[in-house]
N, C-alpha and C positions, 0 to 999 in steps of 0.2 A: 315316724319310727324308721330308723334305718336299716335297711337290710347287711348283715354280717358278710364281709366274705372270707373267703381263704385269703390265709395271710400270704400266699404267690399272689393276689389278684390285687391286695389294699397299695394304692397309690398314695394315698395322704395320712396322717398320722390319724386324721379323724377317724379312719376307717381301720385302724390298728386300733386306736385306743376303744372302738364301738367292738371290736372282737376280744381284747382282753377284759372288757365289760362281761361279755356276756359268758366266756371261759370261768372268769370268778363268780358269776351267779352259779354256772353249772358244778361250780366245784362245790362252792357250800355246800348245796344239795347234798353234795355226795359225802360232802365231811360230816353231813348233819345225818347219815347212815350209819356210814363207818362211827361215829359216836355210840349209835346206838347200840352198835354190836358191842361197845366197851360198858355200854350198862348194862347189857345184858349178861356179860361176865362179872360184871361186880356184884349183880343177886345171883350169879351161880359158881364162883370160885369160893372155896369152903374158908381161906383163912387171907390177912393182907398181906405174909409173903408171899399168897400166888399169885401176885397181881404183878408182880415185876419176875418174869420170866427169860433169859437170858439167851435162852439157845435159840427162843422164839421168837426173838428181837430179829437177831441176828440171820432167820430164816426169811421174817418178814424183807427185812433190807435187801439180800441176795437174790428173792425172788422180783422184787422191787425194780433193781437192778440189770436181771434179767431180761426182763418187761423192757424197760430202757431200750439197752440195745438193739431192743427187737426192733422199736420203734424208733428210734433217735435221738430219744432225749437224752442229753448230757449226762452221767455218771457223777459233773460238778453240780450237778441239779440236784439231780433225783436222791443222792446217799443221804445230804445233809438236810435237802427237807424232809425226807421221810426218819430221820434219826431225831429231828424237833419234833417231828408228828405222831413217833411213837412215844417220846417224855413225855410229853404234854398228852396223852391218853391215857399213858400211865397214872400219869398223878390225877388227871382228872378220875380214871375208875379208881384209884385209891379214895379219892372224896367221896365221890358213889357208895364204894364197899361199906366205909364208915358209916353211911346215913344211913343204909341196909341195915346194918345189923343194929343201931342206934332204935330206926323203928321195929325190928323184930323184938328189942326189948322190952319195948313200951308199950 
């Protein structure tokens, strides 16, 4: 197994490509979280127009953003993955909400 380093230290692309490896495991992780918090607003949002929340979007994105610059990441980065990454949770807790209330029916 190879050891990861900082991407000032990788010489060869092997050693890029074994870090953006291990960047994408750690991300899952993190997306398979932030998921979770999106089902746990779909058993606790009363109705499926509060599932799409607009100001909230738009809070998420700017503090997003924010984050960035602090850090470096690009602004061409960060907006438009995190503007995919909030539709698609979107629509994912709207699936969620529906099978909630489908089983509360049942």
């Amino acid at each position: 197994m190879q050891t990861v380093k900082d991407p000032e230290a990788c010489n060869t692309m092997e050693e890029v490509r074994a870090g953006v490896d291990d960047l994408d495991r750690a991300l899952v992780a993190l997306l398979t979280r932030r998921q979770g918090y999106m089902e746990a607003a779909a058993r606790i949002k009363p109705t499926a127009e509060a599932v799409r929340v607009p100001w909230r979007i738009e809070e998420v994105v700017d503090n997003v953003l924010r984050e960035a610059s602090k850090t470096g990441l690009s602004a061409r980065i960060a907006e438009p993955v995190w503007r995919v990454l909030i539709e698609q949770s979107i629509q994912h807790e709207l699936e969620r909400w529906h099978a909630v209330q489908k089983n509360a029916v049942s």
